[in-house]
C-alpha positions as a Markdown table, in Angstrom:
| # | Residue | x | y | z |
|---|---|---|---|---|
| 1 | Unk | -17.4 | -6.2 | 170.4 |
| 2 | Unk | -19.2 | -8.9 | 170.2 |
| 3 | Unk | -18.8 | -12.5 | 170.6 |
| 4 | Unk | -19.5 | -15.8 | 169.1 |
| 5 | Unk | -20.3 | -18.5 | 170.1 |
| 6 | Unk | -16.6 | -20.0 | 169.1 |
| 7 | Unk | -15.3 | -16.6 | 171.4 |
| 8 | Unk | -17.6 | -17.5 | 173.9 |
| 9 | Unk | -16.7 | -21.5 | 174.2 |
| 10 | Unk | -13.1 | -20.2 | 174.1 |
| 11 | Unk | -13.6 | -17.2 | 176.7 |
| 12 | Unk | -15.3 | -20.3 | 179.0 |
| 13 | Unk | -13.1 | -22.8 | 178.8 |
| 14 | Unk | -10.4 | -20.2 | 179.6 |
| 15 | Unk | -12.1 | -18.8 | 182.7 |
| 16 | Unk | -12.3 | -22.2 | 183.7 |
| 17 | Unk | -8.8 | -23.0 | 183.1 |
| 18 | Unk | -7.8 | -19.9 | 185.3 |
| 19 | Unk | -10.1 | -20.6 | 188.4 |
| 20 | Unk | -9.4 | -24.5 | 188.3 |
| 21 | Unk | -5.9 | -24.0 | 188.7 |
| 22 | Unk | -5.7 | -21.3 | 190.7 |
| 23 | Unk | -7.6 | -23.1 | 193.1 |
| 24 | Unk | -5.6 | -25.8 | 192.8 |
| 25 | Unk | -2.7 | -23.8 | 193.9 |
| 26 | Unk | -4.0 | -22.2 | 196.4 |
| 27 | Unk | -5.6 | -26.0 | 198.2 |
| 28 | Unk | -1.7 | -26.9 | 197.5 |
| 29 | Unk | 0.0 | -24.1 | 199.6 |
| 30 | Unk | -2.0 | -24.3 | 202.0 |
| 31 | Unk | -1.7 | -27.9 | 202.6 |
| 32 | Unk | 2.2 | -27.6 | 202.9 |
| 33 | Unk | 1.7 | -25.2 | 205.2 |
| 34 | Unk | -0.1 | -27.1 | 207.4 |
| 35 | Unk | 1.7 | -30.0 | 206.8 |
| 36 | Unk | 5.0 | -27.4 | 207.7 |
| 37 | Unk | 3.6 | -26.5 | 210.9 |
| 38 | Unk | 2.3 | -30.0 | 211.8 |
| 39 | Unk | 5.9 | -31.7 | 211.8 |
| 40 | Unk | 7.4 | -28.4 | 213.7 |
| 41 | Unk | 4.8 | -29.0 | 216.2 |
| 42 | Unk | 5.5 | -32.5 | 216.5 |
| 43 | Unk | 9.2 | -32.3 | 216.6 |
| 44 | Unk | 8.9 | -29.5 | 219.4 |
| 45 | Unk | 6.7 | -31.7 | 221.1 |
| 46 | Unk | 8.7 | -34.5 | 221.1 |
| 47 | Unk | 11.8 | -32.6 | 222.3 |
| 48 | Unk | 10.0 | -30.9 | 225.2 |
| 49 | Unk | 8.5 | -34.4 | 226.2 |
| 50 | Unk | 12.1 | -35.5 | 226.6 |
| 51 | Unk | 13.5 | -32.6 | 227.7 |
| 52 | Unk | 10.8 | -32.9 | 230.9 |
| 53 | Unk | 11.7 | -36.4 | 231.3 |
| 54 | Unk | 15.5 | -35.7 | 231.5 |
| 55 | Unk | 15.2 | -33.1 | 234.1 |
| 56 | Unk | 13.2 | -34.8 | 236.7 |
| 57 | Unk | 16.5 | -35.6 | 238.7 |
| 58 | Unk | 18.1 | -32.2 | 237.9 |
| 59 | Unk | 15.2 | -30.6 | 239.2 |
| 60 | Unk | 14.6 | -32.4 | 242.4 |
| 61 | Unk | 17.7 | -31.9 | 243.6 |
| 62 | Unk | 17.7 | -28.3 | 242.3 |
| 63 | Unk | 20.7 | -29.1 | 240.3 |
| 64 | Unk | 21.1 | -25.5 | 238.4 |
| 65 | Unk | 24.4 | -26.2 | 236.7 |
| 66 | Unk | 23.3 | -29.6 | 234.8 |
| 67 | Unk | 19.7 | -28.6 | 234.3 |
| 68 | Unk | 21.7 | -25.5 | 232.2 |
| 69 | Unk | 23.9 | -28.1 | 230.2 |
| 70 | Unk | 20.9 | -30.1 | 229.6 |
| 71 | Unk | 19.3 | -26.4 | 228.2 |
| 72 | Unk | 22.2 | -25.4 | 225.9 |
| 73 | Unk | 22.4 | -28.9 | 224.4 |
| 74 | Unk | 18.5 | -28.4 | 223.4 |
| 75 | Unk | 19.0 | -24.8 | 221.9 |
| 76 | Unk | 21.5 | -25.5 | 219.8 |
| 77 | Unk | 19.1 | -27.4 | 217.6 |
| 78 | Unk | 17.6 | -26.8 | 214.4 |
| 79 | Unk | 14.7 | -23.6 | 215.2 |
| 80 | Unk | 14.7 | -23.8 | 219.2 |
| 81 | Unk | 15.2 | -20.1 | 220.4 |
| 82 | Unk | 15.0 | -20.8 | 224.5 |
| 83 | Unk | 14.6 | -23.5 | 227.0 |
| 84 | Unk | 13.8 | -22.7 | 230.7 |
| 85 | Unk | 12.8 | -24.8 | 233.5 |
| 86 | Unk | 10.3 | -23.3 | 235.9 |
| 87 | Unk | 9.3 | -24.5 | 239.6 |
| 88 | Unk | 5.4 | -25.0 | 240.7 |
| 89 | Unk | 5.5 | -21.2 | 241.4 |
| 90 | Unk | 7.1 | -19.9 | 238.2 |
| 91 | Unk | 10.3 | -18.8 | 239.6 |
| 92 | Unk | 12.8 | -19.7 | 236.9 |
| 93 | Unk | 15.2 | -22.5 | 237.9 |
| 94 | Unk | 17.8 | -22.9 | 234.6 |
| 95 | Unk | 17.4 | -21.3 | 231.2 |
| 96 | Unk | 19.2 | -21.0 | 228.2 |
| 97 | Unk | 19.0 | -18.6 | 225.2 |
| 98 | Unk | 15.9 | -15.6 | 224.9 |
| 99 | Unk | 12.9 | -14.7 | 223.0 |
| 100 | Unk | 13.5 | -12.6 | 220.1 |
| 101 | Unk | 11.6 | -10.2 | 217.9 |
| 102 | Unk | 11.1 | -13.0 | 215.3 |
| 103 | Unk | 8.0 | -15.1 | 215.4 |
| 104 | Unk | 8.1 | -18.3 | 217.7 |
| 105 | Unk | 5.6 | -20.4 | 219.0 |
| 106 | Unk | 5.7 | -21.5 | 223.1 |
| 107 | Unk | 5.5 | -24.8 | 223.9 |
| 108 | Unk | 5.3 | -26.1 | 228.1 |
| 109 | Unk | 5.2 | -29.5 | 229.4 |
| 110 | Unk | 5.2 | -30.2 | 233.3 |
| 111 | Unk | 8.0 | -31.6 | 234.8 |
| 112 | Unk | 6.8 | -34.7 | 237.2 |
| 113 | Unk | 8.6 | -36.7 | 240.0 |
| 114 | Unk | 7.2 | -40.2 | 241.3 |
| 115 | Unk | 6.6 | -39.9 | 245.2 |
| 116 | Unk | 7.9 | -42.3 | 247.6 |
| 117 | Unk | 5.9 | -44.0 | 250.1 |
| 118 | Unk | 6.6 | -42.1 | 253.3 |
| 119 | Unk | 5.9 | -44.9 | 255.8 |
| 120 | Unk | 6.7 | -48.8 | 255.7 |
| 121 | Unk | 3.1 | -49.5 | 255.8 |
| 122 | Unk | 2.6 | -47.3 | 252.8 |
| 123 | Unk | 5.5 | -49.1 | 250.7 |
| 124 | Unk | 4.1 | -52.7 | 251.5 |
| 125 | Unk | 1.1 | -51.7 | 249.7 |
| 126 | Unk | 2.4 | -49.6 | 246.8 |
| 127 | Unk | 3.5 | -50.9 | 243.6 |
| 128 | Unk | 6.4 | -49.1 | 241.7 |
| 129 | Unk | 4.0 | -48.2 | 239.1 |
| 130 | Unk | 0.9 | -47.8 | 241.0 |
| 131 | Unk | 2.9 | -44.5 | 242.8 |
| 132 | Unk | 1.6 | -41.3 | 242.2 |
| 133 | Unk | 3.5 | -38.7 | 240.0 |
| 134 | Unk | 3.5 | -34.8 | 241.6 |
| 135 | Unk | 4.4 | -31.7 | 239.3 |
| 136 | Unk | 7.4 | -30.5 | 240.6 |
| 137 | Unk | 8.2 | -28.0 | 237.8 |
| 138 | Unk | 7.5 | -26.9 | 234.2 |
| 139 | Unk | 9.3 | -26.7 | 230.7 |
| 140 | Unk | 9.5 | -24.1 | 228.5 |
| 141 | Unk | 10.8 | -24.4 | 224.9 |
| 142 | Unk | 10.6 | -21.7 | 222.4 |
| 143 | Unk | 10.6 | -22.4 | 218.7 |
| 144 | Unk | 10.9 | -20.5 | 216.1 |
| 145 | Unk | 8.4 | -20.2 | 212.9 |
| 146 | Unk | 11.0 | -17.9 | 210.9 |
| 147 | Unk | 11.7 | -21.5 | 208.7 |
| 148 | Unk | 8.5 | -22.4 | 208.4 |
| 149 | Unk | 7.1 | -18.9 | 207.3 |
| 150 | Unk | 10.4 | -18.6 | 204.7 |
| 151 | Unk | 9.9 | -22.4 | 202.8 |
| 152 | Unk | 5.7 | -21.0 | 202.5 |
| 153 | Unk | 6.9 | -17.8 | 200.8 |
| 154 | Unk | 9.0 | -19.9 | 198.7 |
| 155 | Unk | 6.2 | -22.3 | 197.9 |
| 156 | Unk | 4.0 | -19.8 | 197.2 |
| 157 | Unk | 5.9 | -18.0 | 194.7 |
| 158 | Unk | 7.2 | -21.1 | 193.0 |
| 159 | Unk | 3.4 | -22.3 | 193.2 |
| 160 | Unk | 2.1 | -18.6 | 191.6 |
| 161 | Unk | 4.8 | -19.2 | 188.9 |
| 162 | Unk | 3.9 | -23.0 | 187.7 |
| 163 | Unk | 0.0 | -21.6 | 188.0 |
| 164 | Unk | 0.8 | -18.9 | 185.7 |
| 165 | Unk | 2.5 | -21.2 | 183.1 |
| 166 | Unk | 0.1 | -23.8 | 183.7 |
| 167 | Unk | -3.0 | -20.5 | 182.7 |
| 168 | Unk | -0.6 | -19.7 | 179.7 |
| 169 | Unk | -0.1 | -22.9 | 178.1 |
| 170 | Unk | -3.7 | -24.8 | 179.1 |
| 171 | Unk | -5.6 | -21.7 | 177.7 |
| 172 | Unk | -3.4 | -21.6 | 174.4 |
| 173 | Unk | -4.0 | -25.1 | 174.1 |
| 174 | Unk | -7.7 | -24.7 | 174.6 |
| 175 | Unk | -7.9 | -22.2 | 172.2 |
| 176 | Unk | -6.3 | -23.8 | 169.8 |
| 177 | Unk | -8.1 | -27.1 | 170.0 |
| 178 | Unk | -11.6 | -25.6 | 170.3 |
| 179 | Unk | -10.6 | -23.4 | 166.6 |
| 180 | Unk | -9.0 | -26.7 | 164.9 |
| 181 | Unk | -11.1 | -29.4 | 166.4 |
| 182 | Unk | -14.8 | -27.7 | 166.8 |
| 183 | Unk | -14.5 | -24.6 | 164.4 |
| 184 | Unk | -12.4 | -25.6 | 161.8 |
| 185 | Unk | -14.7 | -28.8 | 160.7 |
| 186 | Unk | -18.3 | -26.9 | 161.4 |
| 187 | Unk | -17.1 | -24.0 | 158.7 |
| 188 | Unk | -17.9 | -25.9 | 155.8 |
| 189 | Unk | -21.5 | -27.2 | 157.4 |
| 190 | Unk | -22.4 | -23.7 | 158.4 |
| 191 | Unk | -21.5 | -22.4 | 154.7 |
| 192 | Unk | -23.9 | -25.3 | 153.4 |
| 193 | Unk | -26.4 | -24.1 | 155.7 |
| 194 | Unk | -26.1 | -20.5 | 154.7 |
| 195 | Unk | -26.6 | -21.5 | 151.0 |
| 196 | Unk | -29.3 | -23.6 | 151.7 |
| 197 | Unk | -30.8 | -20.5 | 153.8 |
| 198 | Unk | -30.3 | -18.1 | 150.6 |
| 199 | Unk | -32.0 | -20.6 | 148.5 |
């Protein structure tokens, strides 16, 4: 079957109807996903940065019991899986929930403690805020991507589904306004120019 040129302007516009919006959607998902995972980051990071601040006390006294209730307060919010508290070896000093099969994403933040001067000398010459800070432990806060991943499958599919009606009614639109705009008025010039051609 051949085309002409009318089928071929037709077929082209449509083809570039189809990869104009499919690219479109694809550029879209994928900048909700990042946007997705840039807030959970974010978020996490902000909770861990606090959660290392608020157990500086906890964890220089080796306070087990409220370093825990400090824990289960942070899992109990929106996506965090586990919380632990770690010394400078790794030995595990309070935790609170597990990892699980789902998909998570680690975040760790050091825990540090300001150092007192240890002679009068040295506190004559030290400034509160010129004393040095010492790592005395580390935070760990799991969070889970299960949300994230389930609102991308959702935007995808509702994303595939407005791309597909968007294909549908561009490319009947297009074919419609290339036959009554373009072909419809050239019919009666290219008759003319057949006669003419017969003699």
């Amino acid at each position: 079957m051949k085309l002409g040129i009318a089928g071929k302007l037709i077929l082209f516009t449509v083809c570039l109807i189809i990869i104009l919006t499919i690219f479109l959607g694809w550029f879209f998902v994928r900048h909700e996903k990042t946007v997705l995972k840039t807030e959970l980051d974010e978020r996490a990071r902000s909770i861990i940065d606090n959660l290392a601040d608020n157990s500086e006390y906890g964890v220089l006294v080796g306070d087990k019991e409220a370093l825990t209730r400090l824990l289960e307060g942070i899992i109990r919010q929106k996506d965090i899986i586990y919380a632990g508290i770690e010394n400078p070896k790794g030995e595990v000093i309070a935790q609170a929930g597990e990892k699980r099969k789902e998909p998570f994403k680690e975040f760790t933040a050091p825990v540090f403690a300001k150092l007192s001067p240890k002679t009068k000398e040295e506190l004559e010459f030290i400034l509160e805020k010129d004393r040095k800070e010492e790592e005395i432990g580390y935070v760990r806060l799991g969070v889970s991507l299960s949300d994230v991943h389930r609102k991308t499958e959702q935007l995808t599919r509702f994303t595939a589904l407005i791309t597909l009606i968007t294909i549908l009614i561009s490319s009947l639109c297009a074919f419609l306004g290339i036959k009554f705009l373009i072909i419809k008025p050239l019919k009666p010039l290219s008759s003319g120019i057949e006669k003419i051609g017969r003699g």
